[in-house]
C-alpha positions as semicolon CSV with decimal commas, in nm:
position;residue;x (nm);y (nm);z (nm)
1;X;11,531;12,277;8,232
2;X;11,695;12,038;7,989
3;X;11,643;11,657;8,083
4;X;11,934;11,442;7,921
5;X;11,798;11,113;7,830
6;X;12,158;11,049;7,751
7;X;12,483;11,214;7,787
8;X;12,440;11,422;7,426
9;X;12,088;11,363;7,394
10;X;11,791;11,597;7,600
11;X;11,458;11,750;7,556
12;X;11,348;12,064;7,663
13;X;11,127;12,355;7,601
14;X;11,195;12,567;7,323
15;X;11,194;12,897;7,495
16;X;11,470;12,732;7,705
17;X;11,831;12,879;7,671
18;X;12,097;12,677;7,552
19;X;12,485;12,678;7,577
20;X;12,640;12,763;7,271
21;X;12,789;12,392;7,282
22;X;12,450;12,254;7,190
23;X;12,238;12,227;6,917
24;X;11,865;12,265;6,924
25;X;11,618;12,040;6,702
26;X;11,288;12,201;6,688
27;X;10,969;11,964;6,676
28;X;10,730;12,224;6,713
29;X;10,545;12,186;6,365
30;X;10,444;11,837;6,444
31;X;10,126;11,824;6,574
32;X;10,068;11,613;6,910
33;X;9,871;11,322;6,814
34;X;9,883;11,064;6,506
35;X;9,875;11,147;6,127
36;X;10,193;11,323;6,094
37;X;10,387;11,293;5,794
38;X;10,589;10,997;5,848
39;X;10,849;11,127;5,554
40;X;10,843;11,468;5,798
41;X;10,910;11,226;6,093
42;X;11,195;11,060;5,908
43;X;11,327;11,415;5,807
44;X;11,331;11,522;6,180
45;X;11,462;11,229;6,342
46;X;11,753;11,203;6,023
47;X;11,867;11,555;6,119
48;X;11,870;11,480;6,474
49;X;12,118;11,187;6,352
50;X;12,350;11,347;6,203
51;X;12,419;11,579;6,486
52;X;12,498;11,268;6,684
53;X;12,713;11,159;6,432
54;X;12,891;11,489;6,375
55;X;12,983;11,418;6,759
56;X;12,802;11,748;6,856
57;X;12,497;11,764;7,220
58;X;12,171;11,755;7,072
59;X;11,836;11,956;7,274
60;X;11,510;11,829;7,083
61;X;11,238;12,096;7,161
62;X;10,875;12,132;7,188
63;X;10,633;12,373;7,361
64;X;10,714;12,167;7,721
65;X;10,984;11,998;7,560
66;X;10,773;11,617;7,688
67;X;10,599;11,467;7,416
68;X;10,654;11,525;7,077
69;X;11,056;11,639;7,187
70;X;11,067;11,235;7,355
71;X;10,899;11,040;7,034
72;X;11,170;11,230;6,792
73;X;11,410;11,106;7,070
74;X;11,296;10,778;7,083
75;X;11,318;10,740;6,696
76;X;11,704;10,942;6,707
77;X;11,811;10,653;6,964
78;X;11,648;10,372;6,811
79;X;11,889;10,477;6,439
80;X;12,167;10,531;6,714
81;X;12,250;10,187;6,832
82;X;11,977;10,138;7,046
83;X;11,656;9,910;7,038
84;X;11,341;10,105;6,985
85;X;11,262;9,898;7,301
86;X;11,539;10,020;7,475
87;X;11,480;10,367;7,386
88;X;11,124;10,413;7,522
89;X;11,305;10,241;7,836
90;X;11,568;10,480;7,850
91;X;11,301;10,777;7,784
92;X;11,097;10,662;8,046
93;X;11,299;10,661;8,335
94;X;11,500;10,958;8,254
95;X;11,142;11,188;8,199
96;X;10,935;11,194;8,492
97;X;10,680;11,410;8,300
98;X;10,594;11,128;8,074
99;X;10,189;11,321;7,938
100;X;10,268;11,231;7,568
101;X;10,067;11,123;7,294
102;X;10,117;10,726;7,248
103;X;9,977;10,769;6,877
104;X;10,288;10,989;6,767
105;X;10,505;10,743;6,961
106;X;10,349;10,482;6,703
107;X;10,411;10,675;6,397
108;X;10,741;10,758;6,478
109;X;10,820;10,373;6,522
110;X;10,638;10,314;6,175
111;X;10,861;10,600;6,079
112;X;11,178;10,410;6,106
113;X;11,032;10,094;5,978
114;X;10,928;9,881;6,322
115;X;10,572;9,738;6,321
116;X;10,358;9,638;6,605
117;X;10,198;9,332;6,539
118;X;9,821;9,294;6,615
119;X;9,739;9,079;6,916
120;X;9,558;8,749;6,792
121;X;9,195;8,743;6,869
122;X;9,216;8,410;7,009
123;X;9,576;8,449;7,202
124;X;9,546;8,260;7,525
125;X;9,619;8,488;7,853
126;X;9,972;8,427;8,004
127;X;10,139;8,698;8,098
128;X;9,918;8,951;8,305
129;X;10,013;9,276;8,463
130;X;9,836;9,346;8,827
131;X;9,813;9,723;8,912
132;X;9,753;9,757;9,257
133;X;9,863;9,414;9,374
134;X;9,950;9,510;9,737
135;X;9,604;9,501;9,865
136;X;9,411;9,217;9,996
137;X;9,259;9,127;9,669
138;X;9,557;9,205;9,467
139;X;9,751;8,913;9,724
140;X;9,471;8,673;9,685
141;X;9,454;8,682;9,302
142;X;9,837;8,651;9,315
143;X;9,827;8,355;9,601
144;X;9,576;8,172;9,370
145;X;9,698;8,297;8,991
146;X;10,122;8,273;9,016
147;X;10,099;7,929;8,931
148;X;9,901;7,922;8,615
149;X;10,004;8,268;8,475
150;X;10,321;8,488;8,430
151;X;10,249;8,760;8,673
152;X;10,415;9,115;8,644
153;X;10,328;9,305;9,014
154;X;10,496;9,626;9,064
155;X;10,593;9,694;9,393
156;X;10,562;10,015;9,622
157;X;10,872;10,145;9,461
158;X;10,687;10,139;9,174
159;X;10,336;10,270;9,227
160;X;10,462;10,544;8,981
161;X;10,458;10,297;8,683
162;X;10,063;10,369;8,609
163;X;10,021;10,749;8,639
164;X;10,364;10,788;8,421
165;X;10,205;10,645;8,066
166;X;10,543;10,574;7,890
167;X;10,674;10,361;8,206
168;X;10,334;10,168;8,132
169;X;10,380;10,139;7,795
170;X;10,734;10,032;7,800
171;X;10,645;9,762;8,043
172;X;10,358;9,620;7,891
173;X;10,574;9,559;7,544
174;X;10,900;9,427;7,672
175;X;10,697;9,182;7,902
176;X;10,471;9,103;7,589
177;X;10,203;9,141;7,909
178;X;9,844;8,959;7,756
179;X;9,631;9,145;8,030
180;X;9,563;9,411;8,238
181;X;9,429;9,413;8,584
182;X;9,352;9,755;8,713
183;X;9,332;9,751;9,129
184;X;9,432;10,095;9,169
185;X;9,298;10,341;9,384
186;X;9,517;10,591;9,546
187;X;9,467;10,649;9,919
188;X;9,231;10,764;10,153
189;X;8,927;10,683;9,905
190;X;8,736;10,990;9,939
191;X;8,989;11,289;9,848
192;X;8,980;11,474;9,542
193;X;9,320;11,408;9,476
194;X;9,252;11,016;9,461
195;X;9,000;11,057;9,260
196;X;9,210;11,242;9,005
197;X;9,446;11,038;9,019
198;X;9,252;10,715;8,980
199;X;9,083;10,843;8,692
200;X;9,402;10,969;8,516
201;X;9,569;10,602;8,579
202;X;9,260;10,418;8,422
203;X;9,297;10,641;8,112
204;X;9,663;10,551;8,095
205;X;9,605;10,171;8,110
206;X;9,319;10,207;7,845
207;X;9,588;10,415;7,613
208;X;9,838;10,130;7,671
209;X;9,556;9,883;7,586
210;X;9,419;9,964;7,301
211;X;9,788;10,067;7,120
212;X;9,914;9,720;7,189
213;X;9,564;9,553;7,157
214;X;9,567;9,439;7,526
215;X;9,262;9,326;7,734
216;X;9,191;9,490;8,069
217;X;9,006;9,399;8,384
218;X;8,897;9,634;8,581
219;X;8,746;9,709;8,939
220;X;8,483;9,879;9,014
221;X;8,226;9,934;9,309
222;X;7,835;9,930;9,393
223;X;7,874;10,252;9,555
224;X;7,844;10,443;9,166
225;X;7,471;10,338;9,260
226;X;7,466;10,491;9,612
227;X;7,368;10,799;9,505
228;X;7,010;10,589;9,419
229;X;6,920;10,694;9,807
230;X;6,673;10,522;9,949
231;X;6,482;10,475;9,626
232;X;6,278;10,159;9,540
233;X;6,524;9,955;9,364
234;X;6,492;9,643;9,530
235;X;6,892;9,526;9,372
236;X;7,122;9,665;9,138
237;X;7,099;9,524;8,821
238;X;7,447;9,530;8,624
239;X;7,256;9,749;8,342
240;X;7,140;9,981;8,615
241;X;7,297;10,349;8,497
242;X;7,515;10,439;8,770
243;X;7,455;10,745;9,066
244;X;7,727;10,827;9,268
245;X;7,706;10,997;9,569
246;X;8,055;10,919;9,746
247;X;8,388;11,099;9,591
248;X;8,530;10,699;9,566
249;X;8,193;10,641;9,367
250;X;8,233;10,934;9,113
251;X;8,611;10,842;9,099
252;X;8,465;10,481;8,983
253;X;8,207;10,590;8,751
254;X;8,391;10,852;8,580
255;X;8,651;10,562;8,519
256;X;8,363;10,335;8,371
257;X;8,251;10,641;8,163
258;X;8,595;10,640;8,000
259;X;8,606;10,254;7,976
260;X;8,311;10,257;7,772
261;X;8,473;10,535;7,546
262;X;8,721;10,310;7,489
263;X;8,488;10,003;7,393
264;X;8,293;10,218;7,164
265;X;8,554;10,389;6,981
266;X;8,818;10,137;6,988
267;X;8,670;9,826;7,024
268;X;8,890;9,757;7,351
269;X;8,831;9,493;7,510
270;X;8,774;9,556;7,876
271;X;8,548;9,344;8,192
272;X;8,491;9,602;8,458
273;X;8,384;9,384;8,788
274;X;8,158;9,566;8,999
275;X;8,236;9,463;9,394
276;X;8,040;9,460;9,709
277;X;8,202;9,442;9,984
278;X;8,481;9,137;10,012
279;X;8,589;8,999;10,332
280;X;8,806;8,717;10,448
281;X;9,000;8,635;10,704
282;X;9,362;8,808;10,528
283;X;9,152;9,140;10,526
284;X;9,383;9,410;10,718
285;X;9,210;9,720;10,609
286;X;9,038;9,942;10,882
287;X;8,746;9,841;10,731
288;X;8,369;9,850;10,945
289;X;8,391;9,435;10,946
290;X;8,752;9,432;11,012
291;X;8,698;9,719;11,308
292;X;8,340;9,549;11,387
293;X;8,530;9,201;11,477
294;X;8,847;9,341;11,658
295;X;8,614;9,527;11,894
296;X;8,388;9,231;11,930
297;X;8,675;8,985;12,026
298;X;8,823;9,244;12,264
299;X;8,432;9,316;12,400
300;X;8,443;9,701;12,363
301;X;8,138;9,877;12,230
302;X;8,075;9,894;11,874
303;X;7,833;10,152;11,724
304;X;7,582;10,127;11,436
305;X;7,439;10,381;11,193
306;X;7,044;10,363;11,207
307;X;6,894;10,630;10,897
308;X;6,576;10,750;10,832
309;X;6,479;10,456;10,620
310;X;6,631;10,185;10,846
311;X;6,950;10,008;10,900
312;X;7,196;9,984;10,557
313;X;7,184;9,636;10,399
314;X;7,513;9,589;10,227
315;X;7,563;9,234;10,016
316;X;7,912;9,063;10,134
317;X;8,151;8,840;9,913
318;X;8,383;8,633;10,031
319;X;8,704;8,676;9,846
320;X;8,750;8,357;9,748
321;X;8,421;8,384;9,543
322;X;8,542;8,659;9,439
323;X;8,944;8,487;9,300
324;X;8,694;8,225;9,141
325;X;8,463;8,514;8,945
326;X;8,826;8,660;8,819
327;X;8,947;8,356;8,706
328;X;8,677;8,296;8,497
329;X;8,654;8,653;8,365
330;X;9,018;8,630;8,256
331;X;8,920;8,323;8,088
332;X;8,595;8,489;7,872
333;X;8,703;8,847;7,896
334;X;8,331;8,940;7,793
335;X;8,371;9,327;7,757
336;X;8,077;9,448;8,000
337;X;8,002;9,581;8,326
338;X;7,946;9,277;8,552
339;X;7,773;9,359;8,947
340;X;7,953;9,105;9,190
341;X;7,813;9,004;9,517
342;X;7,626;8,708;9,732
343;X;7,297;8,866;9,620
344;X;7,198;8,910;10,002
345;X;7,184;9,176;10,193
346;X;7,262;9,170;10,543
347;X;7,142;9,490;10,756
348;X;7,438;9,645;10,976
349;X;7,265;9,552;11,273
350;X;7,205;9,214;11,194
351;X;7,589;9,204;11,138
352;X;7,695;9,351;11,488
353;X;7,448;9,079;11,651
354;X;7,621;8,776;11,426
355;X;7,939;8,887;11,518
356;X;7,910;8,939;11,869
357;X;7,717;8,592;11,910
358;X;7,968;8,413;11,691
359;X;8,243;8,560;11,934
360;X;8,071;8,522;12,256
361;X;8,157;8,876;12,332
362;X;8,018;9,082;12,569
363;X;8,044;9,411;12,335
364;X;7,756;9,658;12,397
365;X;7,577;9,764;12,027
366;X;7,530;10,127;12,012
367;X;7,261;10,249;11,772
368;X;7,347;10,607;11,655
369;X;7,083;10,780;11,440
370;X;7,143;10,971;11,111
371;X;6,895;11,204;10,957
372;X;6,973;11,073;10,636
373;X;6,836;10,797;10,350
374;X;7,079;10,548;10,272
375;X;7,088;10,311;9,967
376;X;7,111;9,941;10,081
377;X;7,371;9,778;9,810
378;X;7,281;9,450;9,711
379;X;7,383;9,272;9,410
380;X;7,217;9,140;9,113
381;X;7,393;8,875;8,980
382;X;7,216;8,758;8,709
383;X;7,487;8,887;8,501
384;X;7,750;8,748;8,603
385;X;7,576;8,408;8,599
386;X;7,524;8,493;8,253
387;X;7,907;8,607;8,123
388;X;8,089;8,382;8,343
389;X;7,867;8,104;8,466
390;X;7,940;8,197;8,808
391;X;7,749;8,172;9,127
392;X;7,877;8,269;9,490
393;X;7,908;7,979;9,722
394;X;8,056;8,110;10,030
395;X;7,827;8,123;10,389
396;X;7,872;8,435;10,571
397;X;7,836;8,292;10,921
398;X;8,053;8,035;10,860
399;X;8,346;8,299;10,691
400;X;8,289;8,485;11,007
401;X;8,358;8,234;11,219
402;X;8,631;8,154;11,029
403;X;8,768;8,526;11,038
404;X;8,730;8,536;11,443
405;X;9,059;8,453;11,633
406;X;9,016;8,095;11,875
407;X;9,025;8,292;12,159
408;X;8,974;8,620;12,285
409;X;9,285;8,852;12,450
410;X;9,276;8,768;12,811
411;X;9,094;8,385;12,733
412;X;9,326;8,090;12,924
């Protein structure tokens, strides 16, 4: 079908009828990425002009009548009294199937004589753009970051604005954003469908990157090493080639597989931050500490995973070591993978028994036993002592204790 960006002027796909009340501008011989003809680009976008001008409904066409028919629109609207701001604007939130080719968007704008200037190497941060902000991290780096930086968070009536690349790229110019921060991760973790998803986002914040020469920060996970098993390696080293086992972990390394695409190729600048698992007292996910304290403090039982090689020692960071690690990395923006964490690992049992004694609960620890390896995750964080001359400084007892409610249900 024929979506009208404005009242005269639509895309479509060429083997689309038309009404005989509309004319049809066929972009077919362009090819779908950068080095067209810019004098070929002016030639299309000046015939699509004059039909305006001659007062007559304009189609522009391509095989799915999306990308190369919307850049030839963009540049039509742009010579018609509109912005080439406002254009891509316009485009964007009339065409929902936005899976065009950024380059052509960019020659089409040189086309018609607009430039994009390079990004200075040394431009100080201000203006950042949080994808993902509704989650417990995403509210702590806001809580701690709104007052020293222009923050752009898109709501939940706009969790569209990554997948759909042109919404993204319109965004990122007219806020003249400075950075990045990629928190997204669609919901639950471990279906396919997030992990498409996820991985299809991160490519379209990398496009949007490296076009307007824009920094990102991204998050990753220590469960792309899970897939290590119960090998001997004692911590995970940020170097450490990553071995997913989990669909959330392959989601998260095939994302860091395209970041470093993007470094090599383009010379993008992007910090991916590797996290263990972050707790504080504003986590609300059903999460095994968040599910491990409520049924402490209301004494039920809580059960434990015991595997062939022992109980799982997972390294925990409190988020506000965590808001302090981001702050600097926004600051250095070294382009590297970077493993987070306390650098101790704390066995699942041992975490029930803290717990339960910190809350003086009477919950009953169930050990349930898996005929299975696991891979303790445990951070090394020589790295990141290294690129951003941080250390960890939070105590885990006294976070938990901190995370317990004063009294619990039924307590006078």
């Amino acid at each position: 079908m024929t979506v009208w960006i404005t009242d005269n002027l639509g895309v479509a796909p060429c083997n689309l009828r038309l009404g005989n009340d509309v004319c049809r501008l066929d972009v077919r011989d362009l090819v779908d990425k950068k080095g067209n003809d810019l004098r070929i680009l002016q030639d299309k976008i000046k015939a699509g002009l004059n039909m305006l001008r001659e007062g007559r409904r304009l189609v522009v066409c391509c095989d799915l009548g999306v990308s190369r028919s919307v850049a030839i629109s963009v540049g039509i609207m742009s010579l018609f009294g509109k912005s080439f701001e406002e254009s891509v604007r316009l485009a964007a939130e009339r065409v929902k199937n936005q899976d065009m080719n950024l380059d052509l968007l960019e020659d089409v704008r040189r086309s018609i004589g607009h430039t994009t200037e390079k990004r200075p190497n040394d431009k100080k941060t201000s203006r950042i753009l949080i994808i993902g902000s509704e989650g417990f991290i995403g509210k702590a780096i806001i809580k701690k970051l709104s007052g020293e930086y222009s923050l752009y968070c898109p709501g939940k009536s706009e969790t569209e604005l990554p997948e759909n690349i042109l919404s993204l790229y319109s965004e990122v110019r007219s806020r003249e954003i400075d950075l990045i921060v990629d928190l997204s991760y669609s919901e639950p973790q471990n279906l396919m469908k997030s992990l498409l998803g996820s991985v299809a986002t991160t490519r379209n914040i990398l496009e949007v990157g490296r076009l307007n020469d824009v920094p990102v920060l991204f998050f990753s996970t220590l469960l792309v090493f899970e897939g290590y098993g119960g090998d001997a390696v004692p911590t995970l080293k940020s170097e450490l080639e990553p071995r997913p086992a989990s669909i959330y972990g392959q989601g998260k390394a095939l994302c860091e597989e395209l970041i470093e695409w993007y470094r090599r190729l383009y010379q993008l600048r992007v910090t991916t931050l590797r996290l263990p698992y972050v707790y504080g007292k504003s986590l609300n996910r059903i999460t095994f500490l968040r599910k491990l304290v409520e049924n402490a403090t209301k004494d039920e039982p809580i059960t434990i995973h015991r595997y062939l090689n022992g109980f799982q020692r997972l390294d925990f960071l409190h988020i506000d070591d965590l808001i302090e690690a981001i702050e600097r990395a926004i600051h250095r923006t070294p382009s590297e993978n970077i493993n987070l964490g306390s650098g101790i690992g704390t066995s699942t049992l041992d975490l029930a028994k803290l717990v339960v004694g910190l809350a003086k609960s009477k919950s009953k620890i169930n050990v349930v036993d898996v005929k299975d390896r696991v891979r303790d995750l445990v951070a090394d964080t020589a790295k990141a002592r290294e690129s951003l001359d941080w250390e960890p400084k939070a105590n885990l007892t006294s976070a938990l204790r901190r995370m317990l409610p004063n009294q619990k249900k039924g307590e006078q």
